[in-house]
Structure formats: structure tokens, C-alpha cells
C-alpha positions in Angstrom: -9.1 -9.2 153.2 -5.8 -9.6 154.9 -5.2 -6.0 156.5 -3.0 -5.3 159.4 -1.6 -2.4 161.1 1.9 -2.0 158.8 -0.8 -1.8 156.0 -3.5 0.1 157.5 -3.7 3.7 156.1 -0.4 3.4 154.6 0.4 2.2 150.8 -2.0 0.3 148.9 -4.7 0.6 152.0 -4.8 4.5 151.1 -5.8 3.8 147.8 -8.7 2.2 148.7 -11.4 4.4 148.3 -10.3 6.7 145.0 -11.5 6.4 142.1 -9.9 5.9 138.8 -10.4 8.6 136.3 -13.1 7.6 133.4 -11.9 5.3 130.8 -9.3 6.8 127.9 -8.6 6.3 124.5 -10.6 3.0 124.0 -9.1 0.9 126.8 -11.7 -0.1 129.6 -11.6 -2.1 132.5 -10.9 -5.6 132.2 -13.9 -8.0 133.7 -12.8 -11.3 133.3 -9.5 -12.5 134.6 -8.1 -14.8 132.7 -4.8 -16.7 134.8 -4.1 -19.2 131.7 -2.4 -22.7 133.6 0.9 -21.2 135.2 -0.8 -20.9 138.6 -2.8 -24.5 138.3 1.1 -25.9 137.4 3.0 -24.2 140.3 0.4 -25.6 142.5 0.4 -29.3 141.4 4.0 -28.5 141.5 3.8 -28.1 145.3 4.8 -30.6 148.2 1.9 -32.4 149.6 0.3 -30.6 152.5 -2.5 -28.2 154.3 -1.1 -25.3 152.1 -1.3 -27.2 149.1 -4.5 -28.4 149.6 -5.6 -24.7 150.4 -4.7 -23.7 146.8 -5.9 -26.2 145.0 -9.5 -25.8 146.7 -9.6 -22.0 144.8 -8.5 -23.8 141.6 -11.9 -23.2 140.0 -12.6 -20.1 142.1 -13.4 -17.0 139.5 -10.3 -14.4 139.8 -11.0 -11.1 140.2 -8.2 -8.2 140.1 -5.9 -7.7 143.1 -4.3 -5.0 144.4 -1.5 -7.2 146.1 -0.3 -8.5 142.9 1.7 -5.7 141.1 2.9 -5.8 137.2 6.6 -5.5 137.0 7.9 -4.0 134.4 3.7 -4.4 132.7 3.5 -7.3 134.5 3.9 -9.8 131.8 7.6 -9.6 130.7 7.8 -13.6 131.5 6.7 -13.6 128.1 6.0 -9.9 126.7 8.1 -7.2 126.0 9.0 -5.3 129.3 7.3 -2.4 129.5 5.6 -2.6 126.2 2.2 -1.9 126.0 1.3 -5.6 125.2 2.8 -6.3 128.7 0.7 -4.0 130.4 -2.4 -5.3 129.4 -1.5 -8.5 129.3 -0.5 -7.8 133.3 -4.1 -6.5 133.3 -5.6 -9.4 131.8 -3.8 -11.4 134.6 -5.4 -9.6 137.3 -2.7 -7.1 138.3 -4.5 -3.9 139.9 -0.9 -2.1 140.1 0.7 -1.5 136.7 4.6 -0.3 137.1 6.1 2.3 134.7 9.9 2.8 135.4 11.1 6.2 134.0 13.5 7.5 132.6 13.9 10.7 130.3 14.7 11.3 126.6 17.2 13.4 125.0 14.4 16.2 124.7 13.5 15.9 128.4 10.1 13.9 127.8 9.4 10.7 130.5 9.2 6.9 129.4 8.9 3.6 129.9 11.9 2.0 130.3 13.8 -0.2 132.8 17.1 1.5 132.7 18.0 4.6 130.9 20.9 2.5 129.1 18.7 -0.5 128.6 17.4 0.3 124.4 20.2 -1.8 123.0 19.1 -4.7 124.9 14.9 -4.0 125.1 14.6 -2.8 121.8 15.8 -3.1 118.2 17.8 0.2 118.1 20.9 -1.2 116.9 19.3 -2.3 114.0 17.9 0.6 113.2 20.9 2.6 111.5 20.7 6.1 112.1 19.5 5.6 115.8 22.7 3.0 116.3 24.9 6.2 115.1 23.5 7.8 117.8 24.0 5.7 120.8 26.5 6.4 123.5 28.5 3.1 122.2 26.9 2.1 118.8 26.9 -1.4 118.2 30.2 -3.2 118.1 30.7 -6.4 116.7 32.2 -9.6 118.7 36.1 -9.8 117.3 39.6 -10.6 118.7 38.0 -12.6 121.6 36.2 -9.3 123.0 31.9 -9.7 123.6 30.0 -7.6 121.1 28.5 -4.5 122.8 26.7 -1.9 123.0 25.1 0.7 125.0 22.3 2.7 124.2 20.3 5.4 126.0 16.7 6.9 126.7 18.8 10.1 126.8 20.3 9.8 123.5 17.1 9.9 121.0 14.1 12.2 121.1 11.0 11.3 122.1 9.7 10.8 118.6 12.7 8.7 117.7 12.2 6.5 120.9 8.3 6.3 119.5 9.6 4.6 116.3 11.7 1.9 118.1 9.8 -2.0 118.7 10.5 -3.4 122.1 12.0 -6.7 122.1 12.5 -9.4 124.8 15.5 -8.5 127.4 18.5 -9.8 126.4 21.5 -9.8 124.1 23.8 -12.5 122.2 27.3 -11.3 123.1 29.1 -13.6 120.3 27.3 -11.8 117.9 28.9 -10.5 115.3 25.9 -8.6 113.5 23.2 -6.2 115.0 20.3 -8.7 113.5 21.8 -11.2 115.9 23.1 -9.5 118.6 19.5 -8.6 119.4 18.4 -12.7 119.5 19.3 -13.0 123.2 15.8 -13.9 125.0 16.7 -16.5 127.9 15.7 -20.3 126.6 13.1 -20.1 129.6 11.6 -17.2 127.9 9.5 -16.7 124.5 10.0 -14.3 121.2 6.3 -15.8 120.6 4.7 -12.2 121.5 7.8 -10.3 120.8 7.5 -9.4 117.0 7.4 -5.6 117.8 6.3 -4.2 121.1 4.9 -0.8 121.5 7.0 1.1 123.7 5.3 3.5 125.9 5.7 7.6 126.8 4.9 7.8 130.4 1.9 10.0 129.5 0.4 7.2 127.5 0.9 4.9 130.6 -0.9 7.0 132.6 -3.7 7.0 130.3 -3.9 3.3 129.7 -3.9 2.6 133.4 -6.7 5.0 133.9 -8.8 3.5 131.3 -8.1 0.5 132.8 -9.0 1.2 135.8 -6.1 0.3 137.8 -3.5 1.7 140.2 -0.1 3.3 138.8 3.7 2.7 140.6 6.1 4.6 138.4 9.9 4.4 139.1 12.2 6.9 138.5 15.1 5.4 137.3 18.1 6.7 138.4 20.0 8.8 135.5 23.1 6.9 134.1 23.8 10.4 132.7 25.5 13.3 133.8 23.1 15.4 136.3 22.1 18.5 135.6 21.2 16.8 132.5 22.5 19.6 129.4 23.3 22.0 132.2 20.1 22.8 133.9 18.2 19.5 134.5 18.5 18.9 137.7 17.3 15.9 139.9 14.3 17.4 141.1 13.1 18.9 138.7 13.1 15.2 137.1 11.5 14.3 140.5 8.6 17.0 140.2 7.9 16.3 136.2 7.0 12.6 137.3 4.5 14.1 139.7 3.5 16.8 137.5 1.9 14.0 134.8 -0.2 12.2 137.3 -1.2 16.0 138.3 -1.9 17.0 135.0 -4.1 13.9 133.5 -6.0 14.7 137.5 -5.1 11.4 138.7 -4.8 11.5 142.7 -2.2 11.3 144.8 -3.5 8.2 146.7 -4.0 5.5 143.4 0.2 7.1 142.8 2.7 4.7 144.0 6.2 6.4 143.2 8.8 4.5 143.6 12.9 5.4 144.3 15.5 3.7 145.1 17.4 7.6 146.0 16.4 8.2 149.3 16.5 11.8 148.2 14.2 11.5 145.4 11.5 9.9 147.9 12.8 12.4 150.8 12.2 15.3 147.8 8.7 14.3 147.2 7.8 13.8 150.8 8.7 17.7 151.2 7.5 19.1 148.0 4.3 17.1 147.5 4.0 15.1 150.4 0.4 13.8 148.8 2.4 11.8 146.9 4.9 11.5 149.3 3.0 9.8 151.6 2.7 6.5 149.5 6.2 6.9 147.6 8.2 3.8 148.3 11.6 3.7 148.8 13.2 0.6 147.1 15.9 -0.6 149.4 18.6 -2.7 148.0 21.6 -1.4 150.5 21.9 -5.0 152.2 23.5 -7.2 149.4 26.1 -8.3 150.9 26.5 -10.2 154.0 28.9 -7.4 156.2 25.9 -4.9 154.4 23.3 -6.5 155.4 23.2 -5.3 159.5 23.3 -1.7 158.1 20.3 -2.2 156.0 17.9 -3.7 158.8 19.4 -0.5 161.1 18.7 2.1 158.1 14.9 1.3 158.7 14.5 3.4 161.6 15.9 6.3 159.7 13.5 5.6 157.3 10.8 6.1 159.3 11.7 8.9 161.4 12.4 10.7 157.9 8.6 10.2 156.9 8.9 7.3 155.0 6.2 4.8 155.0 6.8 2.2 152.4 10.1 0.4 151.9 10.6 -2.1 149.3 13.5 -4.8 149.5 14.2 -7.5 147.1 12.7 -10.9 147.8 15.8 -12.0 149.9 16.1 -9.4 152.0 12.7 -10.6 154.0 13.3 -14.5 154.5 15.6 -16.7 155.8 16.1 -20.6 155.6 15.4 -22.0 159.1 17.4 -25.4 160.6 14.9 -27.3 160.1 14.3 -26.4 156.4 11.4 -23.7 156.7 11.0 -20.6 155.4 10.5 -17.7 158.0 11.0 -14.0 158.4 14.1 -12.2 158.8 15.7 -9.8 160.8 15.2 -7.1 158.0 11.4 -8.1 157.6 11.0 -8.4 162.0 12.1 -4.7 162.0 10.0 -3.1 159.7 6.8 -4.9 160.7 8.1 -3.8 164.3 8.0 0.4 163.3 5.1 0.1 161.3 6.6 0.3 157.5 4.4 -1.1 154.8 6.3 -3.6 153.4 6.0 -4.4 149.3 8.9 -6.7 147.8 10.4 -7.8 143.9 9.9 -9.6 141.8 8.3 -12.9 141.6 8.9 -14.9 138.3 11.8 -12.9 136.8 14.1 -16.5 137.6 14.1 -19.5 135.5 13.1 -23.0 137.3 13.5 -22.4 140.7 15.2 -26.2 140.7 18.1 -23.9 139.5 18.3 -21.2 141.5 20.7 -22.8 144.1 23.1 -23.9 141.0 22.4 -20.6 139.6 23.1 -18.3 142.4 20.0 -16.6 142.1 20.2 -13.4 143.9 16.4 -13.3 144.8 16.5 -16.6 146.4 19.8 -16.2 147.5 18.6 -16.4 151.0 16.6 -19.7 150.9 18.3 -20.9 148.2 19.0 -24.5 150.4 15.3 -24.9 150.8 14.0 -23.9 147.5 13.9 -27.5 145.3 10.9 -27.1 142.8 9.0 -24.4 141.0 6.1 -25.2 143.8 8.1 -23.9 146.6 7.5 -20.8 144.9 3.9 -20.6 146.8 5.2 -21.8 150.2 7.7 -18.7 149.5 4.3 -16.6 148.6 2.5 -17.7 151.9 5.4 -16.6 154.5 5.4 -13.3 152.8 1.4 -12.9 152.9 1.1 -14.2 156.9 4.6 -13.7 158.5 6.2 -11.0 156.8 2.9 -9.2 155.4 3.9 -7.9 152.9 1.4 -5.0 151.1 2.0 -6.2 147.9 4.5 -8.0 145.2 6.1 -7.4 142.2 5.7 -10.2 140.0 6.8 -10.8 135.7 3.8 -13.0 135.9 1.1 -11.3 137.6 -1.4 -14.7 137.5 0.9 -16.7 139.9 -0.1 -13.5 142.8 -3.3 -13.2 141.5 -3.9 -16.7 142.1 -2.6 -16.7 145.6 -4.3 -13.3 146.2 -7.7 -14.8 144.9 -7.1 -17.8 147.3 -6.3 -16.1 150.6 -8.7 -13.1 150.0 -6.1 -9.8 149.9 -6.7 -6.7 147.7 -9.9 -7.5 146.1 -11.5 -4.4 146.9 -12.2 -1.4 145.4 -10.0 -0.3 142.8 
């Protein structure tokens, strides 16, 4: 196993010898990983080469579950309904040993599983459903006069019961629409509606239970609130904060096998103080270096970071590698600085791009900083391997957990213990 000393005791290394809680409601631990051809492709896929010929020599290696390759948003929504529950075991199918949950909070203050907290009108079919659609922020609007048709529809503005009823649909929206039936048949070409005939959304409760009977490792995310805070008056930020911890507390799940995840560095600075169990392998998402003239402030931020506590900082893919002169992938300033205090590095999201022979015409913000070098979907494991042995990262978000299973497998990282 690939363990060095920004991983070692921080992150995913703490979780290493806890135990997950005894299987729930029916679900157990998955024993054979099943990677289906994706990984095989992206390898044949790859320029000729020692790296190249590394992979394919695990191509008939048997895959085990890996605690570097983590399920964003289930880990399947390539093809399955984010954060449905079909995504999360299909994630877990794929060898994923970190399910994500990202949170947000219904109109009677329960926790689910949703990307955004104004995401429903685009991840579920609640504009079709009529008396739901009455009840969104913006109901559904038609496309007319030249204007997009739109709508916006929150976690916040349904109860958890009517949230319960909704089927979660592929991400995406057709803005010429000019019905709610077809506003809702947006899914990217490079996408599929194959597994998408109704997803079962998930309460953050039943999250935590499917991941325990499972047998995995849980990163929840609390979304930030698109809402109003105090939420009705007296629901205040923390108090969000502490009802996330208070789940994993209550279903006696331990703080080390709990990733939480923020990208307020006052939600991870809140836990740090007020459970700093959990605290300790929170990760703060960091996505404060977007831009160019940003970017300097970002890689400077990290020492504030860590003098704060923090021990896990999570950046989008771009922010850790830069295209060299002579067409190579290598660290970056950002990624040099971190590994030089000692932060635990984790980093998103793998496969949530179309061909990566796009990206460049595309503009692809997560390859926007190799986007000169990055021709073919193979490149997508050279981009794997820096991460892994230059900018060591602890682990990686992915839409398709079997391309980092794969390359986990291969190299040996985070097939331990769950």
C-alpha cells in the first residue's frame, strides 16, 4: 500500500482500523467487484509505454474494494441517478470503499441526499408532479418569447415525506422545453436514461444505514444553504453542522470511518471545535483558486488551513497539476504546498466530463489546467498516476468508481481493512 507521511494518521489512514457497524436492513457487503469494460477501454485507450504496460498487466487481476477510490455523488452517476440509491450500490459494486452523501435539509428540517439544495427540478421529476411543482420556489415555466424554460426547485421547499415520493432522474434539463414531460429529458448524449426509469432518492439516515450494511466508509457533504439562514427563524448554521454529526452519532457509527466534507471553512472550523472526533478527518473542499489572479491566494490560504487544525483539504482536479514544456503532467504549486505542511490531500471528480478529446474544445474546468496535453480518454490514467506518485493524493472522487478501482487494484492503495 501506497502510504506516506501527508497520509499517515490523517484522513482515510485513520480509518483504518474501525470497524463498520453489522450489516442493516438486508444490504451486506459486497464480495466480488465487478469493474464491467470501462477500465480495460481507458487502458487500451492509452499511449504506448511503461505505464501502459503496467496497467494492462493487472487486467485480469481480481479487484477488491479500495478505499482511494470514492463514489461521487453514489459513485455511479456516469450512468445512475446521482445520489440515488441505485448509484450507491452500484458505486459499491464498482469497488468504491467511500460512499459520498451531499446534504442538504428539507422544509421540515430532516437531512438528504442531494447535490444542491435547488437541484430537484433538474435530479428529479418534481415538475411533473403537480402539486409538488406548485410548491417550488419557481414552479416550472415554459420556454416562450425567446426566454429558456426554467425552474427552480428546493430540498427546503417539500417535506421529507414529499421528497420520499419524488424518482431521481439523470442531471440535466432541456431548456427549449415547452412542457414539464420534456423539460426533464435533458441527460447529456454521453450519458444514459438506461438505469434512470425512477431512482430512489435517499434520507441521509437511510444512507447511513446502507453504507454500514455495506460495509464501507461514509463522506457526507453539507451543502451550503441556497436559503435564507436561520432557516424559519431559528435554524441556524450549526445547528445544521451538529444534526449531520448527530446521525452518524446516533446509528453509533465512529468518528474515524466519517469523512465530512465543507466547502465553509466555518462549518469544518465548527466541527473541529465542537466535535473535533469528527473534526479531525473533516475535509475542507477548497475551490477559492478559480481564477488565474485567485489562484496565488488559494496556494497561500493552505498554511491557514493548517494552523487552524485542518487536516484534509480537497481541491478540484485542476488545482493539483500543471501542463509542463515538454508536454507532461506534474504537480503544482497548490499540490507542492500542501504536500510540504503535511495536509492530506483528496481531489474531484474523475469521469464527470465527456471524451476527454473534448475537453480542450470544451473548456473543461477540471482539465482546465492540462487541457494542452490531455488528447484521448487514456490520458485520463497518465492524469491518475501523477496524482497517485507526485501529488499523493489520499483519495479521489470519481462518477465512475471502476476506472479508480482499477488503478487502485494495479498500484496496490487502500485495499486494507475497511
Amino acid at each position: 500500500m501506497h502510504l506516506t507521511p501527508v497520509v499517515a494518521g490523517l484522513a482515510l489512514a485513520a480509518v483504518g482500523n474501525a470497524s463498520p457497524c453489522p450489516p442493516r436492513g438486508g444490504v451486506k457487503p459486497i464480495k466480488q467487484i465487478e469493474l464491467g469494460p470501462r477500465p480495460y477501454y481507458l487502458v487500451n485507450n492509452m499511449t504506448d509505454g511503461p505505464l501502459k504496460d503496467e496497467l494492462q498487466a493487472c487486467t485480469d487481476k481480481p479487484m477488491k474494494p479500495s478505499t482511494w477510490s470514492i463514489g461521487h455523488r453514489g459513485g455511479a452517476p456516469l450512468q445512475f441517478p446521482e445520489h440515488s440509491r441505485e448509484s450507491a450500490l452500484a458505486g459499491a459494486r464498482m469497488g468504491a470503499g467511500v460512499l459520498e452523501c451531499d446534504v442538504a435539509f428539507t422544509k421540515d428540517r430532516e437531512l438528504v441526499c442531494r447535490h444542491s439544495q435547488c437541484d430537484l427540478h433538474t435530479t428529479t421529476n418534481i415538475v411533473a408532479v403537480p402539486e409538488l411543482n406548485a410548491k417550488c420556489t419557481q414552479p416550472f415555466r415554459p420556454a416562450a418569447d425567446g426566454k429558456p424554460a426554467s425552474a427552480k426547485c428546493c430540498t427546503s421547499d417539500i417535506t421529507l415525506a414529499e421528497f420520499k415520493s419524488l424518482c431521481a432522474k439523470m442531471d440535466g434539463a432541456n431548456t427549449s422545453a415547452t412542457n414539464p414531460q420534456a423539460y426533464l429529458a435533458g441527460t447529456p448524449s454521453w450519458r444514459t436514461d438506461l438505469y434512470a426509469t425512477c431512482g430512489t432518492v435517499l434520507e441521509h439516515k437511510e444512507h447511513i444505514a446502507l453504507v454500514e450494511g455495506l460495509g464501507l466508509r461514509h463522506t457526507p457533504e453539507l451543502k451550503a444553504p441556497e436559503v435564507k439562514m436561520p432557516f424559519q427563524g431559528n435554524y441556524t448554521q450549526d445547528m445544521y453542522a451538529q444534526q449531520l454529526i448527530d446521525n452518524y452519532k446516533r446509528a453509533r457509527v465512529p468518528a474515524e470511518r466519517v469523512l465530512a466534507q465543507s466547502f465553509q471553512y466555518r462549518d469544518v472550523l465548527y466541527w473541529l471545535k465542537a466535535e473535533p472526533a469528527f473534526g479531525k478527518t473533516a475535509i475542507l473542499l477548497d475551490e477559492s483558486g478559480g481564477t488565474p489572479e485567485t489562484y496565488p491566494q488559494a496556494v497561500q490560504n493552505l498554511t491557514t488551513y493548517h494552523a487552524a487544525g485542518v487536516r484534509t483539504v480537497a481541491p478540484p482536479l485542476a488545482y493539483l497539476v500543471e501542463a509542463t514544456k515538454d508536454g507532461k503532467i506534474a504537480p503544482s504549486a497548490y499540490a507542492r504546498r500542501a504536500n510540504e505542511l503535511g495536509l492530506a490531500i483528496i481531489t474531484w471528480s474523475l469521469e464527470r466530463s465527456g471524451p476527454l478529446a473534448a475537453v480542450h474544445r470544451n473548456g473543461d474546468s477540471y482539465y482546465s489546467s492540462i487541457r494542452d496535453v490531455i488528447h484521448k480518454d487514456g490520458d485520463m490514467y497518465e492524469l491518475l498516476d501523477v496524482l497517485y506518485r507526485k501529488v499523493k493524493v489520499a483519495g479521489l472522487f470519481s462518477d465512475w468508481s471502476a476506472t479508480v478501482t482499477f488503478y487502485a487494484n494495479c498500484v496496490g492503495v487502500g485495499l486494507g481493512s475497511k
